[in-house]
N, C-alpha and C positions, 0 to 999 in steps of 0.2 A: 369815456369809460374804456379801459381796458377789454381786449374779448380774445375767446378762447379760439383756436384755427385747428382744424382737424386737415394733415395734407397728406393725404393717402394714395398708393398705387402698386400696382402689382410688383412682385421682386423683382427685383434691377432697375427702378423705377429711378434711383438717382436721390432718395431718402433720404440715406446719412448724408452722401453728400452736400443734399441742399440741407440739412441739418449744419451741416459743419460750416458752410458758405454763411446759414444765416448769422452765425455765431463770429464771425472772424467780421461782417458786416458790422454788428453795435460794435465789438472791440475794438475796431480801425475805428471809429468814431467815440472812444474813450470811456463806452459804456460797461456797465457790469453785465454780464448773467451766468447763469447757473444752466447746466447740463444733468438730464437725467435720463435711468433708463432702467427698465424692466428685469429684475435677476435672472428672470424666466429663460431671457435670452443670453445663452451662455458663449455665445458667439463671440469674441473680441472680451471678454469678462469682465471688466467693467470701465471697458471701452468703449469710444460710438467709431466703425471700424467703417471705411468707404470702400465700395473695390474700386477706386481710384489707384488704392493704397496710402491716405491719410486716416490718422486715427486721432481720438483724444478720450484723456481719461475724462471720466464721469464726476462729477459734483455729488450727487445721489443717485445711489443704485437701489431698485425700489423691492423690496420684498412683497410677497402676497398680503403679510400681514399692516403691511404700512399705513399711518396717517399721513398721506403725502401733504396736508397742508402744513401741520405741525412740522414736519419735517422742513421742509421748503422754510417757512419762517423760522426756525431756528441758525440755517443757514443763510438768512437773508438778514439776518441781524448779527452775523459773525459768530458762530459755534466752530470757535479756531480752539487752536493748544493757547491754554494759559499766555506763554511766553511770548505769542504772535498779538495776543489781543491789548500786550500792553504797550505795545507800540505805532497799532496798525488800527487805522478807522478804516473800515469799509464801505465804500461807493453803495446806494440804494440800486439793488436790482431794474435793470430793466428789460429783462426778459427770462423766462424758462422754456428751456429746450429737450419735449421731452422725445425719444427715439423709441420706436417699438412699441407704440402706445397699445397696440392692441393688445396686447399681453398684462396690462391695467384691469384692477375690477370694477364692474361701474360704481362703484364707491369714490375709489381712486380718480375716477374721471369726472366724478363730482366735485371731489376736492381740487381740479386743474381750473373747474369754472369758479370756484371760491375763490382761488388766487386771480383770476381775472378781475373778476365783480368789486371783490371784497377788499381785497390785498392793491387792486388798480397795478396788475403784475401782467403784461400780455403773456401768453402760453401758447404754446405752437409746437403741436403734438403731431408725430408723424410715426406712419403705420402702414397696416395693410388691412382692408376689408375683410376679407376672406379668407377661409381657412382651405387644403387642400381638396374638401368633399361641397366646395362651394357656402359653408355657412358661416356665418358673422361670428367673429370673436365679441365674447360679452364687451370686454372695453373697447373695439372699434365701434357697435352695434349702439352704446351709449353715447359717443364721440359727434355719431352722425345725429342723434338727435337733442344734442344740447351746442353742438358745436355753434357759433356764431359766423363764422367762415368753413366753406368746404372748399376743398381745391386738390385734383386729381391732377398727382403728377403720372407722365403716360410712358408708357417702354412697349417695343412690339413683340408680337409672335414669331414663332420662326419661321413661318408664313409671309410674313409682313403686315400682315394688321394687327391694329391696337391689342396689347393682350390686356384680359379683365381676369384671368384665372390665375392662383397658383397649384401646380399639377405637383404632389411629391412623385419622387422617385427611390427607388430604393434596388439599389445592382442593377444600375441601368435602364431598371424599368418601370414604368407609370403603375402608382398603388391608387387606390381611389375610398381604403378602407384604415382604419387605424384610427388609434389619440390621436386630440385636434394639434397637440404640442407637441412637435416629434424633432429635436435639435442633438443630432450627431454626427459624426462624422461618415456615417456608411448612408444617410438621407442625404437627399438634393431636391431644388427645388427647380422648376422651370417653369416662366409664365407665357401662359396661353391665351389665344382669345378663343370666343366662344366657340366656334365654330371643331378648330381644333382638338379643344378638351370633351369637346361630345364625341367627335370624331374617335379618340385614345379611349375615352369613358364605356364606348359602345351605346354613346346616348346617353348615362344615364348622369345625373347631378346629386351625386355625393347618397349615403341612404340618408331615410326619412329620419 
């Protein structure tokens, strides 16, 4: 049976990139799959962007509103332009790669366990726990309890131990208040471990 992988860690965890590595992995070895990823994240637009500085475009870019399964099988059965499909069979998927997953509604992250289960499609969703005031993104908070595999990729603090937090920033300086979704150009993120983000927080972990 095919099974869904949740592989989560703080920013700069190395995400996309292991995202893009896994992807260049079935294709060195002749296989199909499809990339996807969250509209929400307007970051690279619908791109999966590495600070390597590798990128690639997106297969499907998933609106709030989306049937990601409908979706996914229609691209996994060839929803091309007319003039492609009369020439071109397509390879059976074997993988979907999605980026950003936390930004999913657990709807949508039920529909990634349906392509596992159902579709016999493995999926390997990659995220981030946490939001800046410490609490779960609805689709990361689903991810961890339907997921089949967990697997924390790690990055440190500026400290040097493991960070577990994302701290935003905004002009330089640590906010600990705001939307959970805050993606512009005058925000930043930095991750922290625990110790640190209490330290910035004055104690406290995100409000109730």
């Amino acid at each position: 049976m095919a099974k869904l992988y949740f592989r989560h860690g703080a920013m700069n965890s190395g995400k996309s990139t292991a995202l893009l590595q896994a992807a260049f992995n079935y294709e060195e070895r002749g296989q199909r799959v499809l990339l996807a990823k969250a509209q929400v994240d307007t970051k690279g637009d619908a791109h999966v962007v590495s600070r390597l500085g590798i990128s690639r475009q997106v297969d499907l870019l998933v609106s709030p509103e989306d049937d990601v399964r409908s979706r996914f099988q229609q691209l996994a059965a060839g929803a091309e332009p007319e003039a492609l499909m009369d020439t071109v069979t397509l390879p059976p998927v074997s993988c979907l790669l999605v980026d950003e997953a936390q930004f999913l509604s657990p709807a949508q992250v039920e529909d990634l366990l349906r392509i596992a289960v159902l579709d016999g499609v493995p999926v390997l969703a990659y995220g981030i726990r946490t939001d800046f005031r410490t609490r779960s993104f609805p689709g990361s908070a689903r991810l961890l309890e339907l997921a089949h595999s967990l697997e924390e990729l790690k990055t440190i603090c500026r400290c040097g131990r493991k960070a577990m937090f994302n701290a935003r920033k905004v002009d330089g300086r640590f906010v600990f208040a705001g939307d959970q979704v805050a993606i512009d150009g005058e925000v930043n993120y930095e991750s922290l471990c625990a110790a640190c983000y209490l330290r910035f927080s004055d104690g406290a972990l995100g409000p109730a």
